[in-house]
TIKEVEX-364778 format. One record per residue (C-alpha): x, y, z. Coordinates in nm, 3 decimals, decimal comma. Layout:
! residues N
<node x="X" y="Y" z="Z"/>
...
! end
This chain:
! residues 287
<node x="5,778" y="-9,559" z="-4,930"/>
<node x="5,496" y="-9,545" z="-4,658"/>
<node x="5,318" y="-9,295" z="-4,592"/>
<node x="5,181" y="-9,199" z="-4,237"/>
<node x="4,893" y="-8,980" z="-4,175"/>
<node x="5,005" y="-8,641" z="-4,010"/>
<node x="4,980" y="-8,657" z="-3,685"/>
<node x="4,789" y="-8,398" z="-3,545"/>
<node x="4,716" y="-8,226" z="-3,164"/>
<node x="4,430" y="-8,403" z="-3,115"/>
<node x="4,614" y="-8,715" z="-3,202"/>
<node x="4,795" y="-8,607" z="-2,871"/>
<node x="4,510" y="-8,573" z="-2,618"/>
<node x="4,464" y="-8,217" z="-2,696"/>
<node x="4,157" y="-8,059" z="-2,672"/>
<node x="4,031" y="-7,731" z="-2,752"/>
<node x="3,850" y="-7,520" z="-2,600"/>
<node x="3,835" y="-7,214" z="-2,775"/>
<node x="3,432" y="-7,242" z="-2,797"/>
<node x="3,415" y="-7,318" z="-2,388"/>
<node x="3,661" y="-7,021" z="-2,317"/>
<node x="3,386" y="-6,796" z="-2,526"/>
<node x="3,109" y="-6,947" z="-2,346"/>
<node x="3,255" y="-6,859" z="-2,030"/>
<node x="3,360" y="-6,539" z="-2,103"/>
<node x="3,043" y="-6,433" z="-2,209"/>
<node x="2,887" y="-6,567" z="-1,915"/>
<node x="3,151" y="-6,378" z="-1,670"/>
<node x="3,011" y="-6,029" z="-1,824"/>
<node x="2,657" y="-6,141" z="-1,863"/>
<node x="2,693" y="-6,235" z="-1,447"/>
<node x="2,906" y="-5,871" z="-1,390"/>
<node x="2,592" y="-5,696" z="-1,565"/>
<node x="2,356" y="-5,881" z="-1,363"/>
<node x="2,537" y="-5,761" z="-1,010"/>
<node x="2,567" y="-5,457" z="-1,121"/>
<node x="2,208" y="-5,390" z="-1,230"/>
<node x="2,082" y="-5,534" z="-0,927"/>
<node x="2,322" y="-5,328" z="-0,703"/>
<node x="2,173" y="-5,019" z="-0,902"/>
<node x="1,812" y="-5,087" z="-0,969"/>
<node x="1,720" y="-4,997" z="-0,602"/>
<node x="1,897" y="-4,629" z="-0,649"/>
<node x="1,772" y="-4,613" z="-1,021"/>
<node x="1,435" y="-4,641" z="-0,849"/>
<node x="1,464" y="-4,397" z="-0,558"/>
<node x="1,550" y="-4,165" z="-0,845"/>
<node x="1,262" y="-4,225" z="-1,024"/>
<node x="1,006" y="-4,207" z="-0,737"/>
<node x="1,227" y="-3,841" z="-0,643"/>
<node x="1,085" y="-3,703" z="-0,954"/>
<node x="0,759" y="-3,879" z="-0,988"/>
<node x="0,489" y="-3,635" z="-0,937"/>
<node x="0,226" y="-3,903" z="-0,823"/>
<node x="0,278" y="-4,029" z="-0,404"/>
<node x="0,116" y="-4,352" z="-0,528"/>
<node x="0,476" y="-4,592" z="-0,623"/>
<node x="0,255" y="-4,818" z="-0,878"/>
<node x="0,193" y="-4,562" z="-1,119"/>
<node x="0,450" y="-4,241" z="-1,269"/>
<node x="0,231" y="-3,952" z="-1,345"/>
<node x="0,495" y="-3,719" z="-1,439"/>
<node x="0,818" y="-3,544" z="-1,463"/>
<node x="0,865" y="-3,242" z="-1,115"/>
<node x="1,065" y="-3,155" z="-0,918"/>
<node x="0,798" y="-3,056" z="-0,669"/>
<node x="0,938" y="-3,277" z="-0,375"/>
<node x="1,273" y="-3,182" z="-0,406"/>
<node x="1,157" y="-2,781" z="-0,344"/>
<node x="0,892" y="-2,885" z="-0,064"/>
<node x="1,141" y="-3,123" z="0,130"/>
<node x="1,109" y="-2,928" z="0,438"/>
<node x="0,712" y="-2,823" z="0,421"/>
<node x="0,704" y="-3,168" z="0,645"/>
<node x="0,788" y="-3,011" z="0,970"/>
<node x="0,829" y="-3,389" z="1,113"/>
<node x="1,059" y="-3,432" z="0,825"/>
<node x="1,251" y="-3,140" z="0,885"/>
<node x="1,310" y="-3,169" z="1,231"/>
<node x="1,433" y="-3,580" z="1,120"/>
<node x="1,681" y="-3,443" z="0,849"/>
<node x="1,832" y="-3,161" z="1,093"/>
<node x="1,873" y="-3,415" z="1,324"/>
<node x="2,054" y="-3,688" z="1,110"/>
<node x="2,268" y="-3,379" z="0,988"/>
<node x="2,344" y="-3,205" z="1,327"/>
<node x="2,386" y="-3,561" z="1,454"/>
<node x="2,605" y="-3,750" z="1,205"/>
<node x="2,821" y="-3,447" z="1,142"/>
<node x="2,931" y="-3,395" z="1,511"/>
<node x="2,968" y="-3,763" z="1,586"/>
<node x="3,211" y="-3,802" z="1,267"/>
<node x="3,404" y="-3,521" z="1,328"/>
<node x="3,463" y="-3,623" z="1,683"/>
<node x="3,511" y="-4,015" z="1,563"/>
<node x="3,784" y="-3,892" z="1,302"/>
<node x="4,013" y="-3,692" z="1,560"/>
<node x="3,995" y="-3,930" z="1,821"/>
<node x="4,021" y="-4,229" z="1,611"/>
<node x="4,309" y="-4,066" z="1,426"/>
<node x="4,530" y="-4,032" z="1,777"/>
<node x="4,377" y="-4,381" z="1,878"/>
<node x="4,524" y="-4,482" z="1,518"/>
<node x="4,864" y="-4,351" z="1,630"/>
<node x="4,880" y="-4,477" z="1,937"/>
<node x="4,777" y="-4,826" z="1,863"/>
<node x="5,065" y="-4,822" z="1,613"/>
<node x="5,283" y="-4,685" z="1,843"/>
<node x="5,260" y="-5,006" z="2,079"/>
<node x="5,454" y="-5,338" z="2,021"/>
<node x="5,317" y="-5,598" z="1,815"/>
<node x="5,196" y="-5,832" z="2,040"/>
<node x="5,009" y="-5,600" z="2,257"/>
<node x="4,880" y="-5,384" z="1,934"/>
<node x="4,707" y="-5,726" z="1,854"/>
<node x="4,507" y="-5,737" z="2,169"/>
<node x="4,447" y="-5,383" z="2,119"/>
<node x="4,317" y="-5,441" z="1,766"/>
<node x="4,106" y="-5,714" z="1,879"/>
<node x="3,933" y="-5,460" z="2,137"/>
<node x="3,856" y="-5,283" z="1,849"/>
<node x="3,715" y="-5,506" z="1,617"/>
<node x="3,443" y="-5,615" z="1,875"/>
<node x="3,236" y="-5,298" z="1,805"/>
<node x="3,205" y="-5,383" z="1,452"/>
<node x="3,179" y="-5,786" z="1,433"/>
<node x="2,911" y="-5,760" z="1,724"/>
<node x="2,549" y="-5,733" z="1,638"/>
<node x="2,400" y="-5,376" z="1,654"/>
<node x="2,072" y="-5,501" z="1,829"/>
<node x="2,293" y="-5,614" z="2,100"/>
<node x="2,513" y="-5,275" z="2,096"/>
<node x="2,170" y="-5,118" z="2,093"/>
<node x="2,027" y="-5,279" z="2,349"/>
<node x="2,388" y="-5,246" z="2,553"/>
<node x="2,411" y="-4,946" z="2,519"/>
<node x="2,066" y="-4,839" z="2,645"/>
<node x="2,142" y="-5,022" z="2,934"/>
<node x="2,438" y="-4,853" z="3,019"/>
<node x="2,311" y="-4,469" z="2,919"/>
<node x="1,953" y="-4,583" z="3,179"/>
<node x="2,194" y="-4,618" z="3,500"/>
<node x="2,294" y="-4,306" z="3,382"/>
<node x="1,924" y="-4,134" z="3,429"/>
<node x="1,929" y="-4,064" z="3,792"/>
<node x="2,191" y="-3,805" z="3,758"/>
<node x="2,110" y="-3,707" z="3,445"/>
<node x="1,765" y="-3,759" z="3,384"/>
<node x="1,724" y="-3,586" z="3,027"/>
<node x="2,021" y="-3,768" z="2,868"/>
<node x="1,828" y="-3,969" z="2,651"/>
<node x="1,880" y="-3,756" z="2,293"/>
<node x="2,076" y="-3,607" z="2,113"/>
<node x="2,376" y="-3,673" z="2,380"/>
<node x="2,279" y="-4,037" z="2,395"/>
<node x="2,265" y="-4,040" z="1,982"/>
<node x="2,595" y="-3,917" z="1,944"/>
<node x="2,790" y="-4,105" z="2,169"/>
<node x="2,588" y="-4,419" z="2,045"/>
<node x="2,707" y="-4,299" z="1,674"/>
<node x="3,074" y="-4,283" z="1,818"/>
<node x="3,083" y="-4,613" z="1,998"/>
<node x="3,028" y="-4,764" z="1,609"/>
<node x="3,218" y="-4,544" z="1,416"/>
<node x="3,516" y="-4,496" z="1,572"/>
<node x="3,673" y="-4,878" z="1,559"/>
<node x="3,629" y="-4,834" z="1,172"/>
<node x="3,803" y="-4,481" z="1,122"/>
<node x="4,121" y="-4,615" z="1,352"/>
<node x="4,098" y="-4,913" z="1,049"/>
<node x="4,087" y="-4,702" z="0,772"/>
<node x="4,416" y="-4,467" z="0,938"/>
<node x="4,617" y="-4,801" z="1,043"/>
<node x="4,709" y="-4,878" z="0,658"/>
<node x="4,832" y="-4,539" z="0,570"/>
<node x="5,052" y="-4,576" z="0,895"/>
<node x="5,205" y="-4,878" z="0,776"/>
<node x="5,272" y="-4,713" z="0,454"/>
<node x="5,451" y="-4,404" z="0,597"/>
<node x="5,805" y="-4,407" z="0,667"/>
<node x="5,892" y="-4,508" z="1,002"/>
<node x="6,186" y="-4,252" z="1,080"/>
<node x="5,945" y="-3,931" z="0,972"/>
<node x="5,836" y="-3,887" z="1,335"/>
<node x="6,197" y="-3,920" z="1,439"/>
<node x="6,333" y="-3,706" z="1,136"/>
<node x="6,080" y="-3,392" z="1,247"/>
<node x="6,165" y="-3,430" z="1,620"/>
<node x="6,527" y="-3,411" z="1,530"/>
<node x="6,450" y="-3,089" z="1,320"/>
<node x="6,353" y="-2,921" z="1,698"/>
<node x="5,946" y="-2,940" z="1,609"/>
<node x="5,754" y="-3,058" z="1,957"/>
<node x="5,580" y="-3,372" z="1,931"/>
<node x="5,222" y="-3,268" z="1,884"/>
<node x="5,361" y="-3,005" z="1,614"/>
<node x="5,533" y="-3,316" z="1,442"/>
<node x="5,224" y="-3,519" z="1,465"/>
<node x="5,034" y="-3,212" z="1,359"/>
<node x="5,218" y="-3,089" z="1,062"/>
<node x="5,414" y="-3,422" z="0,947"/>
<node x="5,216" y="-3,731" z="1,047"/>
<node x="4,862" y="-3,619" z="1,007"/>
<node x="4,916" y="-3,469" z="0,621"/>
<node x="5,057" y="-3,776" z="0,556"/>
<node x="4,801" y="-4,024" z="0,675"/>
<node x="4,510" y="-3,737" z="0,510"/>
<node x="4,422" y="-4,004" z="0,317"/>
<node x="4,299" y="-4,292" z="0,530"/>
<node x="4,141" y="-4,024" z="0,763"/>
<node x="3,940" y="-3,867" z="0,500"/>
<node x="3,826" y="-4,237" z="0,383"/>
<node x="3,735" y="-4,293" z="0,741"/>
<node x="3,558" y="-3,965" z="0,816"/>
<node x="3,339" y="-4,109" z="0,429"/>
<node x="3,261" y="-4,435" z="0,568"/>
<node x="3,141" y="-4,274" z="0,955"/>
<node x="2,966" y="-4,017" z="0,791"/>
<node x="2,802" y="-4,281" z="0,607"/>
<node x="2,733" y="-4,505" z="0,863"/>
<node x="2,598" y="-4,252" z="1,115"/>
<node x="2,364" y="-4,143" z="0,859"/>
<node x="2,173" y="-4,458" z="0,762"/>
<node x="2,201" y="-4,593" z="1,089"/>
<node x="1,879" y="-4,711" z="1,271"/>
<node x="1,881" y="-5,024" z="1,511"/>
<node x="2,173" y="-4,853" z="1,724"/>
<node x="1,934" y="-4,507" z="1,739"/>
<node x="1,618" y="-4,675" z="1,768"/>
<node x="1,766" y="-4,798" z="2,142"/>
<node x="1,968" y="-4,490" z="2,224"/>
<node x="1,784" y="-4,140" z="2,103"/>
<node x="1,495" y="-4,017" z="2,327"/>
<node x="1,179" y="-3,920" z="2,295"/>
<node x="1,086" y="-3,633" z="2,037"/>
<node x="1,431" y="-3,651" z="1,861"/>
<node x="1,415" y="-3,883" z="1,578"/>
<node x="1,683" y="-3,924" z="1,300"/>
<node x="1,564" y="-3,947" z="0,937"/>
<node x="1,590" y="-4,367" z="0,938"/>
<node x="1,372" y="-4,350" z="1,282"/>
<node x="1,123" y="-4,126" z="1,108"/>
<node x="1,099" y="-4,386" z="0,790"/>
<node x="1,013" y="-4,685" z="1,009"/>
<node x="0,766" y="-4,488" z="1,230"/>
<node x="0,592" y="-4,360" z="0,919"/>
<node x="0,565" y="-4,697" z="0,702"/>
<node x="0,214" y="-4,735" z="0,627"/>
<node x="0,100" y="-4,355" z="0,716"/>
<node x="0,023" y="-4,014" z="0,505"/>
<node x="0,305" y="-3,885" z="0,665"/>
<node x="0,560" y="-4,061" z="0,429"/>
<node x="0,553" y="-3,819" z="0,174"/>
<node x="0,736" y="-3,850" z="-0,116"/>
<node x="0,998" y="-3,572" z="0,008"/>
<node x="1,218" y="-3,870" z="0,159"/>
<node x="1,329" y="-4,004" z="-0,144"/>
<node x="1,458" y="-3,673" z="-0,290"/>
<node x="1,654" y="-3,640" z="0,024"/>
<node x="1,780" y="-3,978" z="-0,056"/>
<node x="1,877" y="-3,936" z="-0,384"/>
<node x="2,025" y="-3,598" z="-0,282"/>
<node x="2,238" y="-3,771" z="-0,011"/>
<node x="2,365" y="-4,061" z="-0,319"/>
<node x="2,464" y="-3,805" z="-0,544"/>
<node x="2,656" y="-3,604" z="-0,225"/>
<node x="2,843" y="-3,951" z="-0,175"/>
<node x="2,918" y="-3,970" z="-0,502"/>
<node x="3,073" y="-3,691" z="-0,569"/>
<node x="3,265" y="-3,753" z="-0,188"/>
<node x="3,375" y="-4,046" z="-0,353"/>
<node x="3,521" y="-3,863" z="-0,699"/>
<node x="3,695" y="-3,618" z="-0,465"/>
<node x="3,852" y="-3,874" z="-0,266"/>
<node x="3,956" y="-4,068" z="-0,601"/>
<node x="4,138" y="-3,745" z="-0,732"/>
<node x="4,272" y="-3,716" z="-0,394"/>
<node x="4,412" y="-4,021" z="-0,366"/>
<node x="4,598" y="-3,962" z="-0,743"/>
<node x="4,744" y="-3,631" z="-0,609"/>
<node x="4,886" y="-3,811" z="-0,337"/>
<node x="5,041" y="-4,048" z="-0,532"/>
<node x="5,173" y="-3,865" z="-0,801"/>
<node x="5,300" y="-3,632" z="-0,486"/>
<node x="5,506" y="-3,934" z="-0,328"/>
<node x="5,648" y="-3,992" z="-0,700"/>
<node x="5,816" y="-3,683" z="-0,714"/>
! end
């Protein structure tokens, strides 16, 4: 009787590759840690500098939190930060409620003419902010000889809303899609007048998106500079504006980065909030 070697998988064609799965899947979290520390690095180090007691960046002399306490003994840098606040604040609170009736409106219309609308919208945010900067300035200057002291704060936050309003009615257009199409109809039947029913039913249950939108504005407004730079007016600077005009200069205290840091760690925890948000509403639509 012969006997034939056993035929194996190899014997087949098969390879394995065990060891080149490894490889790779070492490499996939060696890359992931790389991102991720490089994403990071830049906020590790505005943390660092926040609590550095030495204005030089080169060298850490030690642990204070001097800059964080004297934040406003800058009066320059004051007057920036209460003017990115009082800024950013009104221009997302007026961006969320009129991007949230834009929202339903737009959603409203019938698909082919919501498309043009949509594209409308989009321009704002695919189109290069030096040339809504420069647009925009433009458009505010034939404005001067009626209004010749419109150039500030008026010209800033209608700048800030031009920008931040296409990306709010983006953020509410999801949760409309998600929400059941008969609730309008359901609350008008129950007597409730339309803008009670839009009110009451519609807007609690797109909270969501408009609460992401009102982040990402708030956001935006804040660290915005090439749109500002073309639109504020003279004497009324936002914190980014006072940055770039004191590069270089004794002015740039140290003071800066503890507001920074304080405004990471405020969108961080906007962030967690939204995140248990979110799970409420969820576990809400479950039951």
């Amino acid at each position: 009787m012969t006997h034939y070697p056993k035929a194996t998988l190899e014997s087949y064609g098969y390879k394995d590759y065990k060891k080149t799965k490894k490889f790779f899947t070492v490499l996939r979290k060696v890359f992931v840690v790389v991102i991720v520390v490089s994403l990071y690095i830049p906020i590790l180090m505005l943390l660092l500098q926040s609590v550095n007691s030495s204005p030089n960046i080169n060298e850490f002399g030690h642990f204070t939190l001097d800059w964080y306490t004297n934040m406003f003994d800058v009066r320059s840098l004051k007057n920036a930060i209460i003017n990115t606040l009082l800024t950013s604040v009104i221009s997302t609170l007026l961006a969320t409620v009129i991007a949230t009736f834009m929202a339903v409106g737009i959603y409203a219309l019938p698909k082919q003419v919501r498309q043009r609308v949509m594209l409308l919208n989009n321009i704002p945010i695919l189109n290069a902010d030096i040339v809504t900067g420069i647009s925009l300035m433009l458009i505010f200057s034939l404005l001067l000889p009626l209004f010749p002291y419109i150039f500030g704060p008026v010209t800033l936050i209608m700048a800030h809303l031009f920008f931040t309003i296409p990306y709010v009615v983006l953020s509410i257009l999801p949760k409309l899609k998600e929400m059941d199409t008969n609730l309008m109809d359901a609350a008008l039947d129950l007597g409730i007048k339309p803008y009670k029913a839009l009110i009451k039913v519609i807007v609690p249950a797109i909270s969501a998106g408009i609460f992401s939108g009102m982040l990402l504005a708030l956001t935006m407004s804040i660290d915005d500079f090439v749109i500002s730079y073309y639109t504020t007016g003279n004497g009324f600077d936002n914190l980014s504006i006072w940055i770039y005009g004191s590069i270089g200069r004794k002015s740039l205290t140290p003071s800066v980065y503890a507001f920074s840091t304080l405004l990471t760690l405020m969108t961080l925890v906007s962030l967690t909030l939204y995140q248990v948000f979110i799970k409420k509403d969820k576990k809400g639509k479950k039951k």
